[in-house]
C-alpha positions as CSV (number, residue, x, y, z in Angstrom):
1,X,15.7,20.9,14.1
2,X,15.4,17.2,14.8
3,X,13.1,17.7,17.3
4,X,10.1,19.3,15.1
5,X,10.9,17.1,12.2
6,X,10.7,14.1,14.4
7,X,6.9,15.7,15.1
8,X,6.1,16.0,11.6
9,X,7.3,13.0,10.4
10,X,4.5,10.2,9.9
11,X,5.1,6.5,10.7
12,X,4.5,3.8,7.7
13,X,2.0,2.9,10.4
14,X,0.6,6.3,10.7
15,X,0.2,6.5,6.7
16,X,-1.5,3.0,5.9
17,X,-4.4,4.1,8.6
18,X,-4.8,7.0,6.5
19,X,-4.7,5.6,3.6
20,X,-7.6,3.0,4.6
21,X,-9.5,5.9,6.3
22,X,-9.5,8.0,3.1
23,X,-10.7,4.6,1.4
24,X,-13.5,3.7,3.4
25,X,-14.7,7.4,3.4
26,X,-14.9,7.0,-0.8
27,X,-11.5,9.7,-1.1
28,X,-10.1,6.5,-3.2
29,X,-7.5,9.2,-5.4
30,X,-6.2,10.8,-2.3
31,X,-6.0,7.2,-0.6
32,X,-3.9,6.3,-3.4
33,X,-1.4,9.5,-2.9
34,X,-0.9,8.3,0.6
35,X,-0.1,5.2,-0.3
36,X,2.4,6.0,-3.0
37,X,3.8,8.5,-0.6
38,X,4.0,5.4,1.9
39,X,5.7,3.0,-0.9
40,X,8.1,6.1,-1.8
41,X,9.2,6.4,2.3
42,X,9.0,2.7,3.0
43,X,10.3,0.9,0.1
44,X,11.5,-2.2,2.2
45,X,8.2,-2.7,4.0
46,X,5.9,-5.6,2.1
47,X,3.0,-4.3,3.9
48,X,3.1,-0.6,2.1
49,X,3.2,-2.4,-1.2
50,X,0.0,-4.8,0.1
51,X,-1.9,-1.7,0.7
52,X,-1.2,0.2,-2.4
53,X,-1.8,-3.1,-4.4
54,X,-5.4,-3.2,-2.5
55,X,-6.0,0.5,-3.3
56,X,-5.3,0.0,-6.9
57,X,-7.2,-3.0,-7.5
58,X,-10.0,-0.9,-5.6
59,X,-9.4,1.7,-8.1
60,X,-9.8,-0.5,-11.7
61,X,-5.9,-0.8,-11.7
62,X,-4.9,-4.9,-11.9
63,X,-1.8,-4.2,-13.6
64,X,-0.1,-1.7,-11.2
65,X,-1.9,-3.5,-8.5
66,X,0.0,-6.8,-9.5
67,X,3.3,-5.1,-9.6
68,X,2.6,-4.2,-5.8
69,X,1.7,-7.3,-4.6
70,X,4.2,-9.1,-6.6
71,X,6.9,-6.8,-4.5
72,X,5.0,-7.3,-1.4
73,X,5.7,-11.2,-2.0
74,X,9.3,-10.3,-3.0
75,X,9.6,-9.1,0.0
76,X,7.8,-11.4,2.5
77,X,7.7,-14.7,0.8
78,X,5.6,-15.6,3.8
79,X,2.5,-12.9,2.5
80,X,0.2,-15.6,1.9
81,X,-2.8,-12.8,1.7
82,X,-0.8,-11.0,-1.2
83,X,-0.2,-14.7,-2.9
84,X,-4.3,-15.3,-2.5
85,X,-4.9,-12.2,-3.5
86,X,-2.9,-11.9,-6.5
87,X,-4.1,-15.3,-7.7
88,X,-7.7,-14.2,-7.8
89,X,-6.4,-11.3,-9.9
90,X,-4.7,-14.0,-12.3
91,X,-7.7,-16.3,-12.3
92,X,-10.2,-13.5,-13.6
């Protein structure tokens, strides 16, 4: 049983490609499912929450984006994209 779930299962890696292909091909709402799906498995990764934050602010959403890139920082203090990013959402 471990065996074929270990084949099913998708790597945070595996989801944020997806995510960003379904993007780039204009499928922004199911982008943003893959991402929340990636946030709901990976909730200690600051990169998931980047991506979903870039999504949302792609999709019109700056207040939800801001709550994912204020996590990301949260967790990577380091994120200076997120920081950049998130100030040119407070500046507008």
């Amino acid at each position: 049983m471990k065996k074929v779930e270990s084949r099913c299962r998708h790597s945070e890696i595996d989801l944020n490609g997806w995510g960003y292909e379904l993007m780039q091909k204009g499928h922004l709402e199911k982008a943003l499912a893959v991402f929340k799906l990636n946030v709901l498995l990976n909730p200690s990764s600051a990169n998931v929450y980047d991506s979903y934050g870039e999504a949302l602010l792609n999709a019109g959403d700056k207040k939800d984006a801001i709550r994912m890139y204020q996590k990301s920082i949260e967790l990577n203090p380091k994120n200076e994209h997120g920081k950049k990013i998130l100030q040119e959402i407070k500046d507008q």
